[in-house]
N, C-alpha and C positions, 0 to 999 in steps of 0.2 A: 814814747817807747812803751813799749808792754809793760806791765806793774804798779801804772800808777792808779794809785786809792783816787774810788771814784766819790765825792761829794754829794755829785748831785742824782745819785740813782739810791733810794732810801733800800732796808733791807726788806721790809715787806715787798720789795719790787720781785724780787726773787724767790721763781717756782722752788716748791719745798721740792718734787723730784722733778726728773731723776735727778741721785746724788752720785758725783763723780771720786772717786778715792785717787788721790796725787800723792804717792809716796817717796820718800826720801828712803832707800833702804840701807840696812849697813852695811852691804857689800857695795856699795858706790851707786849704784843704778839708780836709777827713776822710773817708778812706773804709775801707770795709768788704769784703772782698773785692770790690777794683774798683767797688763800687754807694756813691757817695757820702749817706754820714748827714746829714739834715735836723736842725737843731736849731732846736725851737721858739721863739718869744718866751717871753724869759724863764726859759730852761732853760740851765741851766749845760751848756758842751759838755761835759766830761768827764761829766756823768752822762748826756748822749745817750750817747756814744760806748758807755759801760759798759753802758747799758742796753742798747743794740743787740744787745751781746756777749751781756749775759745773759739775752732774747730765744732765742736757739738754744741755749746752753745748758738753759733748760726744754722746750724741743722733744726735747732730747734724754733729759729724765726721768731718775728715778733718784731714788733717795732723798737724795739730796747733789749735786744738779744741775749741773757741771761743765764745761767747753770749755776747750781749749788755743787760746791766742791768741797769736801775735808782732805785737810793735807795732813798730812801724816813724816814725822820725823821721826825714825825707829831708833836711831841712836841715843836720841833724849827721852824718847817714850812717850812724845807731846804730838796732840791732834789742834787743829785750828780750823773753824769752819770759813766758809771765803764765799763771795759769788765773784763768778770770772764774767766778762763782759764778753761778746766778739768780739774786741778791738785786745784782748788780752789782762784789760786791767781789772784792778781788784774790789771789791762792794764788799766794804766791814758789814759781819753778820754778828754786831754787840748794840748793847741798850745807847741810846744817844747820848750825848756827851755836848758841854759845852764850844763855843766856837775855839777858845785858847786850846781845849784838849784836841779838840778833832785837827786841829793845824797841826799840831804838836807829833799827831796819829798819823800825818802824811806824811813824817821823816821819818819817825820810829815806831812805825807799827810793827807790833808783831809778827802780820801776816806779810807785812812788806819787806820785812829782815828773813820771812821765812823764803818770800820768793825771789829777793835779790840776795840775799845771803846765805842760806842754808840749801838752796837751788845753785849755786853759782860754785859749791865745794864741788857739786856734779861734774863742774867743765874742765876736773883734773882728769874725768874719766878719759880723755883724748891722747893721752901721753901712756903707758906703762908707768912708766919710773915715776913720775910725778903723783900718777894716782897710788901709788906703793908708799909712799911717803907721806901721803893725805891719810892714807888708811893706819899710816906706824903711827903719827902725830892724834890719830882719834882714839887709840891704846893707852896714850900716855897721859890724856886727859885725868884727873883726879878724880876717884869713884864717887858717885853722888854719895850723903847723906842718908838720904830716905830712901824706901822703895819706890821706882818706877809705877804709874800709877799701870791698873790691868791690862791686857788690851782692848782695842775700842774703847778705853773711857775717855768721854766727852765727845762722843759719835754722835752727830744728828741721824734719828729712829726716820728712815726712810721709806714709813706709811704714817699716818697720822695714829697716834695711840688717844687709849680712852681719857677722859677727862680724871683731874686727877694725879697723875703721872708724867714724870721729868720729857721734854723731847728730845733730851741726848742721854747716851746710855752712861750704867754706871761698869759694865764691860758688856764685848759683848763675844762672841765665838762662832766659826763659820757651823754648817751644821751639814748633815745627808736631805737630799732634795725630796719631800713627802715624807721626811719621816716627823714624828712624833718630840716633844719635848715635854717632859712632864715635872714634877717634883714627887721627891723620897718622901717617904715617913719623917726623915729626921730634918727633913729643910731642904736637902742637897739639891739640884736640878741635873736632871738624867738627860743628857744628848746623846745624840749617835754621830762619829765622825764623817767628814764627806768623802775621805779617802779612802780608808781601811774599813770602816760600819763597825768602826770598836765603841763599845759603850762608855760612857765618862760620868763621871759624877763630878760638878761642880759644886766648889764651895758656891756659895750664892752669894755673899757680899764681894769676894775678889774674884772670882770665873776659876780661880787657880782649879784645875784636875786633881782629886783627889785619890780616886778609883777607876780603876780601867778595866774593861770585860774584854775580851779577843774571841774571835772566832764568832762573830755575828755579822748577818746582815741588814743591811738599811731595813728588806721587806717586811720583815717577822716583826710581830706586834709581841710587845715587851709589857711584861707587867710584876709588879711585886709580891711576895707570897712569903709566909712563915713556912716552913717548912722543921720539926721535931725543937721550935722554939729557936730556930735561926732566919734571919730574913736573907731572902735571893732573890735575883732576876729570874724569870722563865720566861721562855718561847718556844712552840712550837713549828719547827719548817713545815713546809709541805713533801717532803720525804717522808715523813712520821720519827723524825725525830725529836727527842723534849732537850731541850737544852739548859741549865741550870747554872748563875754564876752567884756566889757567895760573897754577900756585899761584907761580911763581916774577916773576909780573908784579901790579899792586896799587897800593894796599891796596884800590882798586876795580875789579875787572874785572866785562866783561859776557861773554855765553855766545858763542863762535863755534858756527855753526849749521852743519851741515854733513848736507843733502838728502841722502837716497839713495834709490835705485830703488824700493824697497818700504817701507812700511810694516809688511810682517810681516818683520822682521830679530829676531835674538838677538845682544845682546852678549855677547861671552868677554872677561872681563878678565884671568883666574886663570894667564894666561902669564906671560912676558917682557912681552911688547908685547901694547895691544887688537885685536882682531877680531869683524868685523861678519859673520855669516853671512846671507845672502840668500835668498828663494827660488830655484828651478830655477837650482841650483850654482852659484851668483855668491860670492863672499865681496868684504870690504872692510878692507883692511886700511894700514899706514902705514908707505911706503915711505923712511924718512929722515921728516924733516918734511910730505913729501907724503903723501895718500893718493892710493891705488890700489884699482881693481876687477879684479877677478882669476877667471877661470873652475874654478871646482872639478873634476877628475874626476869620471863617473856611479861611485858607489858608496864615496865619500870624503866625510866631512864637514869644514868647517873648524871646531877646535876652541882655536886662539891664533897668535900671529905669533912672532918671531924681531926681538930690536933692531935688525938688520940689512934687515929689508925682507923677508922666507921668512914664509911661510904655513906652520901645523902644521896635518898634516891625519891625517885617522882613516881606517881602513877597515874591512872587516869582520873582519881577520884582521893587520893591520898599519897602523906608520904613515909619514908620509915628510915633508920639506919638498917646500914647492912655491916655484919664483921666478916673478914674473909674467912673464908671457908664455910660459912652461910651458905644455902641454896634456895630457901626458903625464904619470904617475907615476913619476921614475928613482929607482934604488937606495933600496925600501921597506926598512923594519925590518921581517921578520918577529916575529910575539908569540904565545909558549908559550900554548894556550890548555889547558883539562883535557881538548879531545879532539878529536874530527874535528865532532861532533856539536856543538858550541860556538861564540858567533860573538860580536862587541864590537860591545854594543849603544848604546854612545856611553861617552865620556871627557871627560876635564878632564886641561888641562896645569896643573900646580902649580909655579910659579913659572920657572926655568930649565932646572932638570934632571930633572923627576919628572913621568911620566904616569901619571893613575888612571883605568882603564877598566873597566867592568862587562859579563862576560862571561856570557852567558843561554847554559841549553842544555837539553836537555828535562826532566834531574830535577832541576837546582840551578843557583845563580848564585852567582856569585861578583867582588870585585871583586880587580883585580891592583895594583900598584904598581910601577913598571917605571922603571930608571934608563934616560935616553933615551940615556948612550953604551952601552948592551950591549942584548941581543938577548931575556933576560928577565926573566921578574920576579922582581922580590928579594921581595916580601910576598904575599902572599893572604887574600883574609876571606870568610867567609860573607857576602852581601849578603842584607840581613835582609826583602826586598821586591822583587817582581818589578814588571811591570808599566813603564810610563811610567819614562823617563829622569830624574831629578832636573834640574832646569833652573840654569842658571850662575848664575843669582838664591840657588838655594838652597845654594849651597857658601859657607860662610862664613869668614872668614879672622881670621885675627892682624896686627896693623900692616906686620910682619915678614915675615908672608908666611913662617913657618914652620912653623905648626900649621892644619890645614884639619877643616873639619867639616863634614858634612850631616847629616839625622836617617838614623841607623842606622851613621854611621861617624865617626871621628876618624882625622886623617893626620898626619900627619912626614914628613919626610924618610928615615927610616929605623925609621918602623911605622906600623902598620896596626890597630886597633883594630873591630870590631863592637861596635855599642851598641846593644841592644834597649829599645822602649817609651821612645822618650826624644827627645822635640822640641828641637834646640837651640834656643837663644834669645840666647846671646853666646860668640863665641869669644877669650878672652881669651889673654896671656901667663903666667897664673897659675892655668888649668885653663878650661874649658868649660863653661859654664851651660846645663842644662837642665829643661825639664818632666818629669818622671819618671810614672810610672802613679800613684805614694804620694806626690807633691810633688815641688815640687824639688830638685835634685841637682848637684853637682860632679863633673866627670868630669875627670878625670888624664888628659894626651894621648898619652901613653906605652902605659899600661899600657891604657886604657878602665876603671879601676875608679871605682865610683860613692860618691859623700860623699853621705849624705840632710843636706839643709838643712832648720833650723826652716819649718814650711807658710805663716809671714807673711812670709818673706822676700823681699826685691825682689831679682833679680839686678842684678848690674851693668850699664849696657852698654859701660863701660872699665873697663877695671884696670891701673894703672903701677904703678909699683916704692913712690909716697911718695900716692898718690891714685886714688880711683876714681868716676866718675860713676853716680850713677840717677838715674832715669826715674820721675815720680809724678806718674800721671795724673788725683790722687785731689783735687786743687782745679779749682777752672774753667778753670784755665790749666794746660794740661801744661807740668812746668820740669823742668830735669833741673838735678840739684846733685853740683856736686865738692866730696867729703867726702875727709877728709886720713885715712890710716893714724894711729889712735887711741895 
């Protein structure tokens, strides 16, 4: 009959995906990735359940037909990983054990009490009354001790993570499908839901939600910003709306909305302070607590603000502050360019002190790195592509705001790196994750030298000092899970 512990099929026999989720929930039901199992008259739940499981495991073929499953008991808050066979039976997925134990494992295993016992409270569901009474008797249970451990902790990470790092999670949370997961200044990890597009701040050792934003969506690209000495969320719609939520107000805030002139704007976050560029020479930027609209010079772009209420502005050969009500450019910084024939085809201010501008001229380009108290650059790189400016969307950052990336470059404070053939995809504190032409790759922010990573690996899209998040888009629900340094 279905459930019995298999001996003779070892757990490396069993493909790491796909991973199937078999839930025990606490309103009685059984479900299966999210699609709850029917169990006929007369059919024991547990051999539904198992059957379901080993259903997809012969879909999947093979001469020893196999599925990795986590079963999942929400009443106790306890996960249990399994391989289910096509004949229904169960493949311990734990370290080996002597012969006395593994005998021992085949009456009282865990996962065999989970599937003939904690599956089999399912077969009250058949009655009304009966399951009314299953459900009064799970009330009256005595309240645990300790806290329930997160959810998803003890989940097998269904892609392969970087070397290093635990392969079940330490929790983990469903998320919005292409959207972004990042971490705060202060630790927290920033998701977006997949139902609502409300923003969350995770504590990061328990997932518990801390902070909630409302009135966002999955599309809009989020990022951090001080703002008159307070940190907030900002994003820009495509309506030309700026939207701003204040991470220091809570645990539920909704979006101040804030209209501007156009709908074709760019946000620059990568200053001090945010800036909205407009069309025909408008910028928007946040004067103290206030915002302000501010007239650009012809032949200036606005590129970030100043804590103080100043506009950074570009031009084709220098840059300058602007204060509102300016009209004029006083006292520009001139910038070393390689010649007369050279001109600055647009920049990005890097946090307080550091501008990176990319200088076109007719046989090469190149990008600069320029301390904004002196007059030139301390770094130079080859710019590995001409053409179209990189947009402020695509410079990616560290929490810290001291490592910067785009594809074809990595920054510091005090270097400059070219990186050819290589798509970032996370900039972390513990190196750069990239797409490489041969796979993915590590890239050191310092030097730009490249680590080739195993071809199945998931990059991260956090890395701290004792944990890092991925991204695994490979069940029906995209969940990102924080796995603990192994």
């Amino acid at each position: 009959m279905a459930g019995e512990v298999r001996a003779d099929i070892p757990p490396t026999a069993v493909p790491r995906f796909p991973v199937l989720r078999l839930t025990w929930r606490q309103d009685g039901t059984i479900t299966l990735d999210d699609t709850t199992i029917a169990i006929p008259e007369g059919t024991e739940a547990r051999v539904a359940a198992l059957t379901a499981c080993a259903e997809h495991a012969l879909e999947r073929g093979g001469d020893q037909p196999t599925i990795r499953v986590i079963a999942v008991d929400e009443n106790r808050g306890q996960t249990w990983p399994m391989g289910v066979t096509g004949e229904g039976d169960i493949v311990e997925l734990e370290s080996a054990t002597d012969d006395a134990e593994r005998e021992q494992k085949k009456t009282h295993s865990r996962r065999s009490l989970l599937a003939a016992g904690a599956i089999a409270g399912a077969t009250l569901l058949g009655g009304g009354g009966v399951a009314a009474a299953f459900l009064v008797r799970s009330r009256q249970e005595p309240e645990p001790t300790v806290a329930p451990p997160p959810p998803g902790n003890g989940d097998l990470v269904p892609v392969a993570v970087p070397d290093g790092y635990s392969a079940t999670a330490a929790w983990s949370v469903a998320v919005a499908q292409n959207s972004p997961v990042t971490a705060l200044t202060d630790g927290r990890t920033l998701t977006i839901a997949p139902d609502t597009s409300n923003l969350r701040a995770h504590d990061p050792a328990t997932g518990k939600v801390a902070w909630t934003g409302t009135g966002n969506s999955s599309s809009l690209a989020v990022d951090e910003v001080v703002i008159d000495g307070r940190p907030f969320l900002i994003a820009l719609d495509n309506s030309g709306v700026l939207k701003l939520w204040p991470l220091d107000q809570g645990p539920t805030i909704a979006a101040t909305d804030i209209e501007l002139s156009s709908r074709d704007a760019v946000l620059h976050t990568s200053g001090a302070a945010p800036a909205v560029s407009l069309p025909t020479q408008v910028g928007y930027i946040f004067d103290g607590p206030d915002g302000i609209d501010l007239d650009i010079p012809v032949g200036y772009q606005l590129i970030s603000a100043t804590p103080d209420g100043q506009a950074v502005i570009l031009g084709k050969r220098d840059w300058a502050l602007l204060t509102p009500g300016q009209t004029t450019v006083e006292n520009p910084t001139e910038l070393l360019l390689p010649s007369k024939s050279h001109s600055i085809a647009g920049g990005f201010m890097l946090g307080n002190d550091r501008l990176l501008v990319r200088q076109d001229g007719p046989d090469q380009s190149q990008w600069a790195l320029y301390a904004t108290d002196a007059s030139n650059a301390i770094l130079t790189a080859p710019a590995s592509r001409a053409g179209n400016m990189p947009t402020p969307g695509d410079l990616l950052h560290t929490p810290d705001r001291l490592t910067w990336a785009l594809d074809g470059l990595v920054a510091t404070a005090d270097s400059l790196a070219p990186i050819e053939d290589a798509t970032i995809t996370a900039v972390t504190e513990h190196g750069i994750y990239a797409d490489g032409s041969d796979g993915p790759v590590l890239i050191h922010s310092r030097s730009g030298d490249l680590t080739t990573l195993p071809e199945d690996i998931t990059a991260p899209s956090v890395v701290a000092d004792d944990h890092a998040v991925i991204v695994a888009d490979k069940l029906d629900t995209t969940t990102a899970y924080t796995v603990e340094v192994s």
